[in-house]
C-alpha positions in Angstrom: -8.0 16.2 1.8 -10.6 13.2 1.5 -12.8 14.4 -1.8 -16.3 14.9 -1.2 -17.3 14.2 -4.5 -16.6 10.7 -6.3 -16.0 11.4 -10.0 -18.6 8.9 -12.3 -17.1 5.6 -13.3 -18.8 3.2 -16.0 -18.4 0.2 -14.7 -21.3 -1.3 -16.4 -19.0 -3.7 -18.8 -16.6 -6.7 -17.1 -13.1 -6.5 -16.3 -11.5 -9.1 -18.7 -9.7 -11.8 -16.9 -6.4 -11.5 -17.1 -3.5 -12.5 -14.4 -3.7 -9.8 -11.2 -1.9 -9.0 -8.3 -3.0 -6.6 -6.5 0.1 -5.4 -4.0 -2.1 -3.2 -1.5 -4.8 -4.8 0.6 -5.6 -4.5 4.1 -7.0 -7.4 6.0 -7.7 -6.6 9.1 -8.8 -8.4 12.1 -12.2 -8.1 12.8 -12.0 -6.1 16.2 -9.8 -3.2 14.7 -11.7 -3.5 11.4 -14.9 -2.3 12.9 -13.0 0.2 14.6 -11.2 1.7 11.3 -14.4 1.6 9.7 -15.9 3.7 12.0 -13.4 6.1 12.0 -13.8 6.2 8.0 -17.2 6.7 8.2 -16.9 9.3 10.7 -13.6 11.6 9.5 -13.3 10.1 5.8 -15.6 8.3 3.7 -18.4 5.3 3.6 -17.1 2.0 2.9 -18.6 0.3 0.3 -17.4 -3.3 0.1 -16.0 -3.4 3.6 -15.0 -7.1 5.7 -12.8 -7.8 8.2 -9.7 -9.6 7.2 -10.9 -13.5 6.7 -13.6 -12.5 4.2 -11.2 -10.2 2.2 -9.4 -13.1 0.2 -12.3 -14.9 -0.8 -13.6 -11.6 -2.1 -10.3 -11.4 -4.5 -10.3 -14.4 -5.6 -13.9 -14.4 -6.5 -12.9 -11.4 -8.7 -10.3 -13.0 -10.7 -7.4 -11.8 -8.3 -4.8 -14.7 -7.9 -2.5 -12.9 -5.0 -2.0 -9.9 -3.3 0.2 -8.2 -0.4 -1.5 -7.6 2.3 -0.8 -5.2 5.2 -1.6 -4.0 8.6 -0.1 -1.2 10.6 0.6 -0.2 14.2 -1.5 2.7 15.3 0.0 3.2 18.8 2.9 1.1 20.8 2.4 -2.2 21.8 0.3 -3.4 18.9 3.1 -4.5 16.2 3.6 -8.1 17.5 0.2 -9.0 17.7 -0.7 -7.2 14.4 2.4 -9.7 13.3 0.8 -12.9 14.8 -2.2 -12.0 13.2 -0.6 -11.5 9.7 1.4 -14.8 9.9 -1.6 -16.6 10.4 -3.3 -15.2 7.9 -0.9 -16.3 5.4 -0.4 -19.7 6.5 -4.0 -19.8 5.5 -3.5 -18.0 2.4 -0.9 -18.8 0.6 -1.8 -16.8 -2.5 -1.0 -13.6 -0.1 2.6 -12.2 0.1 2.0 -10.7 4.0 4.0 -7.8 5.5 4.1 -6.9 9.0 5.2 -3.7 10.6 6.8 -1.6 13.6 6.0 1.4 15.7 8.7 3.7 17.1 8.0 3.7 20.3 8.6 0.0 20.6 11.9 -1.9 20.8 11.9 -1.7 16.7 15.0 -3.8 15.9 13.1 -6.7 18.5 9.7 -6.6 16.8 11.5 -6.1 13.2 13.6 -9.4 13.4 10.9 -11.2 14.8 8.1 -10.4 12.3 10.7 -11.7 9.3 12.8 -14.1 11.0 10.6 -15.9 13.5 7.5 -15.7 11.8 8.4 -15.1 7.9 6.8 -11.9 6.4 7.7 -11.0 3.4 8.4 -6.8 4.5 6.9 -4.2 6.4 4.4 -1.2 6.4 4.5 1.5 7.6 1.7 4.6 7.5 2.9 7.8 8.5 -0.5 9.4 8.4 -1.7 7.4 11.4 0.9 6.4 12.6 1.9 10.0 13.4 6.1 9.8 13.0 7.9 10.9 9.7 9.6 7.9 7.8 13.3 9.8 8.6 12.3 9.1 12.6 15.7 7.3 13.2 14.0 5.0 15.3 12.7 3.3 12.9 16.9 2.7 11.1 16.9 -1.0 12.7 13.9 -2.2 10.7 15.3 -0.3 7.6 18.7 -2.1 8.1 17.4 -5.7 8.4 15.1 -5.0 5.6 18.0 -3.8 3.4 20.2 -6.7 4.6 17.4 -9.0 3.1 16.3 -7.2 0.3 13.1 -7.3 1.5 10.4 -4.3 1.0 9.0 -1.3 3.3 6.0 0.0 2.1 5.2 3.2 3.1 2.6 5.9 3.1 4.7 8.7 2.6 2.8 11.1 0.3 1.1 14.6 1.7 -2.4 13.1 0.7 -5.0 12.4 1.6 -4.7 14.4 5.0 -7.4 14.7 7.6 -7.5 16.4 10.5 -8.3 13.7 12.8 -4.9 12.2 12.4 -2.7 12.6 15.4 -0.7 15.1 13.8 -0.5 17.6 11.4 -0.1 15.3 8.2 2.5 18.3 6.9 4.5 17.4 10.1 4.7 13.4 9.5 3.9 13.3 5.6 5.5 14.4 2.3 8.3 12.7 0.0 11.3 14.6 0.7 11.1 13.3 4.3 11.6 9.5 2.5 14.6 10.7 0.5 17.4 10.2 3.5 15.9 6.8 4.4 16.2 6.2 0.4 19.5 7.4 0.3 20.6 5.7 3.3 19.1 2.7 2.3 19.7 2.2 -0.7 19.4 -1.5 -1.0 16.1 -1.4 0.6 13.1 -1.9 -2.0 10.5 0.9 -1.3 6.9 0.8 -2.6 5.2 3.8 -2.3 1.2 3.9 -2.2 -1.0 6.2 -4.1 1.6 7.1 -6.5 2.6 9.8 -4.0 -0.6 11.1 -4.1 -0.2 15.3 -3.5 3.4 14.9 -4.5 2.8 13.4 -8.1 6.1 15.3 -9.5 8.3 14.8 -6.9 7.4 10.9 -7.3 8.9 10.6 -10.4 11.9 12.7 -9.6 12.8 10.2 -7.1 12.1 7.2 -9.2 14.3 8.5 -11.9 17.0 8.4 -8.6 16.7 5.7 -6.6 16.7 2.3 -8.6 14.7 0.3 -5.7 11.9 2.8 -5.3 8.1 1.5 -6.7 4.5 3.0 -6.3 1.2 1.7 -6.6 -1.4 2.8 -8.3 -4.3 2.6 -5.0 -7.1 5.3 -5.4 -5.3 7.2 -7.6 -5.7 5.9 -11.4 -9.3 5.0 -10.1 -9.6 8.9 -10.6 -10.5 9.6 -6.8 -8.5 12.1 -5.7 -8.2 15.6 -8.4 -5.3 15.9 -9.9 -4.2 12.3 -10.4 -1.9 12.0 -13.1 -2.9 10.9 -17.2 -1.9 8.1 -19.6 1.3 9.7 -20.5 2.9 10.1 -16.9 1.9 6.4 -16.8 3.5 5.2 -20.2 6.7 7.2 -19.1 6.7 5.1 -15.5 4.8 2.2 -15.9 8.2 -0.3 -15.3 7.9 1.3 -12.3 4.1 1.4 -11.0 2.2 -1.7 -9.6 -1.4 -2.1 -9.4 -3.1 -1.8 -6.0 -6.6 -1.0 -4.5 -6.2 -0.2 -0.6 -9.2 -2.6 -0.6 -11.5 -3.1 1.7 -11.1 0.4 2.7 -12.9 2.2 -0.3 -16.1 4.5 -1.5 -16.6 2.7 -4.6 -16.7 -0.9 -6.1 -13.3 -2.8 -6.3 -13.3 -3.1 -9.8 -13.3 0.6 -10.7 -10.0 1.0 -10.3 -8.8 -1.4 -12.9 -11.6 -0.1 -15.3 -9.8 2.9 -14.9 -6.5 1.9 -16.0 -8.2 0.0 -18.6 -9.8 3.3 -19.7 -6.3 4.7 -20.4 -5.8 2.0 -23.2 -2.3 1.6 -22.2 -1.8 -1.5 -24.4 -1.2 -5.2 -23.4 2.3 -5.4 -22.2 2.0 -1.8 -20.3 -1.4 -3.5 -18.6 0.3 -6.7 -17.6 3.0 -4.8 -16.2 1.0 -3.0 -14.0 -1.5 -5.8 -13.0 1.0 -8.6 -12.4 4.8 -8.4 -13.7 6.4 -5.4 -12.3 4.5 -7.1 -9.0 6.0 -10.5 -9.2 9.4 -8.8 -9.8 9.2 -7.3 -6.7 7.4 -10.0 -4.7 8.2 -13.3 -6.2 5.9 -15.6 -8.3 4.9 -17.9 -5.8 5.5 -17.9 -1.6 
């Protein structure tokens, strides 16, 4: 569940620059971003920095944030290929941003899957299994999987039990939890995965998995910026760090952008642990340049 306490940050003293890339941001367009940050406000938390989607790259860049990935999701049938339109646009005019698109079950997946990477270019797919209401397993969803695979191209996908809220369309026990992801990863196994919130509610099973499947990544969003209890310390990160990427989530947060790399900074990790996170494992993944 969504804390309803925020633990303090200091966030008095700058972030030094250094290169970032942060793989998990959310620009959405301006219709549904009013209406997800309603539904925050109501069923989750305040945002604090919130814009819709063609405010959200000035806003990195202004904070020393060279490129990101950024991501939408389909809520209900229907809204994939526009979602897709949207995000291909978006990167035309961004070319700092590595854009994904995404699928819903209920459509004709392998259709709106070859389109979003073939026709208009995106770089992978996300999925959210939270709202979107289906497990990642749903075999539905194999055609995207395959064409991803067949280009080495990434899903992303909220798959951990946290944070759950019952305004969700189902259970998030039903739809949720990393053990539902290990068929696709073993089906799959070509497919690079990236993982939000380092699993977050499933912090042990995580690293089982990564120690398993060679192509599996998380990032760090909400997590290391000591939001939700329980999030793991500086060791579990030194022992997985080749493996971790830094991400934010943003614009859909309670708290400043920057605490979440003061946090990691806070760990004193070291240089070549820090750039991992904040840019190289990323650019592994994602490429250094569109």
């Amino acid at each position: 569940m969504c804390p309803t306490a925020i633990e303090p940050v200091e966030l008095s003293a700058p972030v030094p620059p250094r290169p970032t890339f942060d793989v998990h941001v959310h620009p959405w367009p301006p219709r549904l971003y009013r209406a997800i940050e309603s539904w925050f406000g109501t069923h989750a938390w305040a945002i604090e920095q919130g814009m819709p989607g063609e405010e959200v790259a000035a806003f990195l860049a202004a904070r020393g944030v060279s490129r990101h990935v950024a991501m939408v999701y389909a809520h209900k049938a229907g809204l994939a290929d526009s979602l897709n339109d949207w995000m291909a646009a978006y990167a035309r005019t961004h070319p700092e941003a590595v854009a994904l698109g995404t699928v819903h079950p209920a459509d004709d997946v392998r259709a709106v899957a070859r389109r979003a990477l073939d026709e208009l270019g995106l770089r992978g797919l996300k999925l959210h299994t939270h709202v979107m209401g289906f497990p990642p397993d749903d075999p539905r969803l194999f055609p995207a999987y395959e064409l991803l695979a067949s280009r080495r191209l990434p899903l992303v996908v909220h798959a951990g039990t946290e944070p759950a809220s019952p305004a969700y369309p189902r259970p998030c026990h039903e739809v949720s939890g990393l053990a539902r992801l290990v068929p696709v990863l073993e089906r799959f196994p070509e497919m690079p995965c990236v993982v939000p919130h380092l699993g977050a509610g499933e912090y042990e099973l995580a690293a089982a998995l990564l120690a398993r499947f060679a192509a599996l990544r998380l990032d760090t969003a909400m997590v290391l910026a000591r939001y939700f209890p329980g999030a793991p310390g500086r060791d579990w990160v030194l022992r997985h760090h080749r493996r971790i990427m830094y991400g934010t989530d943003f614009p859909i947060l309670p708290y400043d952008y920057d605490r979440e790399r003061r946090c990691i900074l806070d760990l004193e990790l070291g240089r070549d642990v820090e750039d991992a996170l904040f840019w190289r494992n990323a650019v592994e993944l994602f490429g250094d340049r569109r």
